[in-house]
Every structure is written in C-alpha cells, then in structure tokens.
N, C-alpha and C positions, 0 to 999 in steps of 0.2 A: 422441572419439565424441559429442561435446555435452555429456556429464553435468556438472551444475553443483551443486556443494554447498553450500546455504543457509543464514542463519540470520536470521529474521525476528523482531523486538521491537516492537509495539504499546503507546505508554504512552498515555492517552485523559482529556479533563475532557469538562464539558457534556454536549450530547447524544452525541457519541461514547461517551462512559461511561456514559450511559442506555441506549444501541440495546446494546451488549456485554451489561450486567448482565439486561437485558430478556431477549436473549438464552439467556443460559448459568448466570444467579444462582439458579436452581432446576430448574437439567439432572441427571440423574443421571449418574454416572460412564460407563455406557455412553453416555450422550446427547452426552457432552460428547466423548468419543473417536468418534463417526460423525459429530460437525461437525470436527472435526481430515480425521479421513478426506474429507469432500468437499470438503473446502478443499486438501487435497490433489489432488485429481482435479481440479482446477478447475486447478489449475498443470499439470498436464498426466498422461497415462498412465505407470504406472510408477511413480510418484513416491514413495517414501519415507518416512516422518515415523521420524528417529532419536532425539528427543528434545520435549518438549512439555511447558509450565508454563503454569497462568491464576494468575494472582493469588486471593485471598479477595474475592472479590464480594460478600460479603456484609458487611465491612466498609466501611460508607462514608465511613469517612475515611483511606484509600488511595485515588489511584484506580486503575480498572481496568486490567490489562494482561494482555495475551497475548504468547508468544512460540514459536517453534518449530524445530526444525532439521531438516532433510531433505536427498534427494538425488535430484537428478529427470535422465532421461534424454533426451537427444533435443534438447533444450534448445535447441540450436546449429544454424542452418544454414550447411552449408559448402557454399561455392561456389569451385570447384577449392581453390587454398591457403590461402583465408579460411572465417572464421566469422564468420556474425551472430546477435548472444545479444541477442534480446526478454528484457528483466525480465519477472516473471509481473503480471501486473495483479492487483487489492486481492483477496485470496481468502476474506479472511472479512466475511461477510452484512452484519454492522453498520457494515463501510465502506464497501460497496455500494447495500445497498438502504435505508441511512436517510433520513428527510426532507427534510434538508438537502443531498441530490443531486439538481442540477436537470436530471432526467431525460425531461421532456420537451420538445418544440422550442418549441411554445405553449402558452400559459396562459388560462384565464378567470378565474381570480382571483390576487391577490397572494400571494406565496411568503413563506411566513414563520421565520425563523430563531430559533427561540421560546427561544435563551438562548445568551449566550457559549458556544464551545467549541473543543476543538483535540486535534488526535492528532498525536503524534511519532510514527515509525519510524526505526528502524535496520532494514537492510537485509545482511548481511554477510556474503558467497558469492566462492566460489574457481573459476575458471571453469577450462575443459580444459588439461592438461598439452601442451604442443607448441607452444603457438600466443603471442606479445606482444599485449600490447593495441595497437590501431594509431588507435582514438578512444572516447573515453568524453562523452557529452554536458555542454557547458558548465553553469555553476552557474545555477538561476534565482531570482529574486528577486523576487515580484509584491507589491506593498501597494497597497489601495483603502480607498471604504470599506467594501467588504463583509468586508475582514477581509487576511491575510496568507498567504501561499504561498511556500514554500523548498523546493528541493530540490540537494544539491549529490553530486558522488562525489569519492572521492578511493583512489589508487591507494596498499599499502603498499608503502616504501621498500624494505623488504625481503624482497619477495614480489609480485612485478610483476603475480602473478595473482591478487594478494586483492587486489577490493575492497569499498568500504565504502559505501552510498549508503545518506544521509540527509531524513527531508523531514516537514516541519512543514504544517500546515494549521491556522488560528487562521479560525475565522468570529464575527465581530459578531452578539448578538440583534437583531434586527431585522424589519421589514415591509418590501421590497422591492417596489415600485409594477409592473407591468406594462410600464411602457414603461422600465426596468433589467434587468428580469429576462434578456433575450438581453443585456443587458453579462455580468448574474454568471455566464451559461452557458456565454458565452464564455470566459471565463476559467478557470473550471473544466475546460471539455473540453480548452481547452488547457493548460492545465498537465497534465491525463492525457494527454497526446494520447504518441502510441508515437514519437513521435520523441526524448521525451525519455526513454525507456525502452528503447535499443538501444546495446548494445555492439559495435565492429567490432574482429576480431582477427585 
C-alpha cells in the first residue's frame, strides 16, 4: 500500500548546529513536539511520529542532533506491478531554510559561508512487503572547493527491504565571488536533485 517505516538521525557542527540550537535550544516541550508534528506533514499526510529524541542543546560541547522514527502512508507510487518510493526531502527547518542554502537563482551580492560546517544523516526505512527492490540510486561522491558531498545506500543482506541511506554534507567558511556562486548552486541542487532520492521496486 506504499507505507514506509522510517527512522531519520541528524548529527550537525557549524552553522548546521547553530540554525537547530537557534531553533529548538529554548522551545518549550509543546513547541518542540509541533515542530516534530510539521516536519511530519511535510513528509506527507498521515504520517506518524513513533518515536522522537533532540539531544541537550544546551550543552555546547556535544553537538546537536535530532532523530525520529515514523510511519508514513501513500509513500509509493504503483504503476501496475511496480512501485516508485520518492525519499521525503530535508523535513526539518534548519536544513532547509539556513544561510548556507543557495536558494536563489541570482545574486547582487557575495554568498557567504560564515564558518566550517557539516551534517551527517542516517536515513533507515523498511519499504512495502510484496515488492524486491529492482534499483536503488548509485553512490555519489562530490569534493570542491566549496566543501564535500556524499551520499550512498546500501541494501541489508538479510532483509532485502531494509534500507539504509547515508549522506554527509561538509561546507568550507568562505566568501564565494558572484561569478561561483551558480557553480555552488549547481552542485547543491544537484546533489538534492529527486533523481537521487527514488527507489524503483
């Protein structure tokens, strides 16, 4: 029926652990469970939250991390004996709408990457009973110098419908000149780009 059961991990330095703690480091309990909640909706209707942990944000020498486990429905589109499963794109705010996403197509000024940083995710969901996987997106590997980009999957031996996909993002502090800036755009949209976020089964 599509339903896919998730389990997403956020570990963050740099501005990544700024934009979270900025965030959530003085949410109150309700505040922090109705950002769970639309970061659920944002993965789609229906959707679930079975489980959910932030780290102490308020400690600054850990860094930040989020994680969560859910169940979301619909997930899959089946076309006669196939399914194609879209991963959900980044759901929470501070991987979205931070600085450091170059989100518009032009610029009047220089884009600035005001300090090393990086966010790992694990990624680790069990897709619909019935179906083999028939492709999972190759592994990629980008280094510049704006910084570093990985993302790979890998299917368990023993459970042909767990998988696991992992993916790093390491950005350089930096001042990025205007005529770069569609380089680091580029690269960024593609490596989000949905092609390397679909499974075919």
């Amino acid at each position: 029926n599509g339903t896919v059961i998730g389990s997403e991990t956020y570990t963050t330095t740099g501005i990544f652990d700024y934009e979270m703690r900025q965030d959530l480091k003085d949410a109150t309990p309700k505040e922090i469970s109705q950002s769970f909640d639309q970061s659920a909706t944002a993965l789609g209707e229906g959707t679930v939250i079975k489980k959910k942990t932030l780290s102490d944000l308020k400690n600054l020498t850990e860094p930040a991390s989020i994680s969560w486990t859910y169940s979301s429905p619909d997930q899959g589109i089946i076309e006669g004996n196939m399914m194609i499963y879209h991963l959900p794109r980044l759901a929470f705010d501070f991987l979205t709408s931070a600085p450091f996403v170059p989100s518009l197509e032009k610029r009047k000024y220089p884009f600035f990457i005001r300090r090393n940083c990086s966010y790992t995710s694990t990624f680790d969901f069990h897709l619909p009973k019935g179906y083999k996987i028939v492709y999972i997106p190759e592994k990629i590997m980008i280094e510049n110098e704006f910084g570093k980009w990985s993302q790979s999957f890998s299917v368990d031996p023993k459970d042909p419908l767990h998988v696991i996909k992992k993916r790093t993002i390491m950005l350089k502090s930096q001042t990025i000149p205007l005529k770069k800036y569609s380089i680091y755009k580029s690269v960024y949209d593609k490596f989000l780009h949905r092609r390397n976020g679909f499974i075919l089964l």
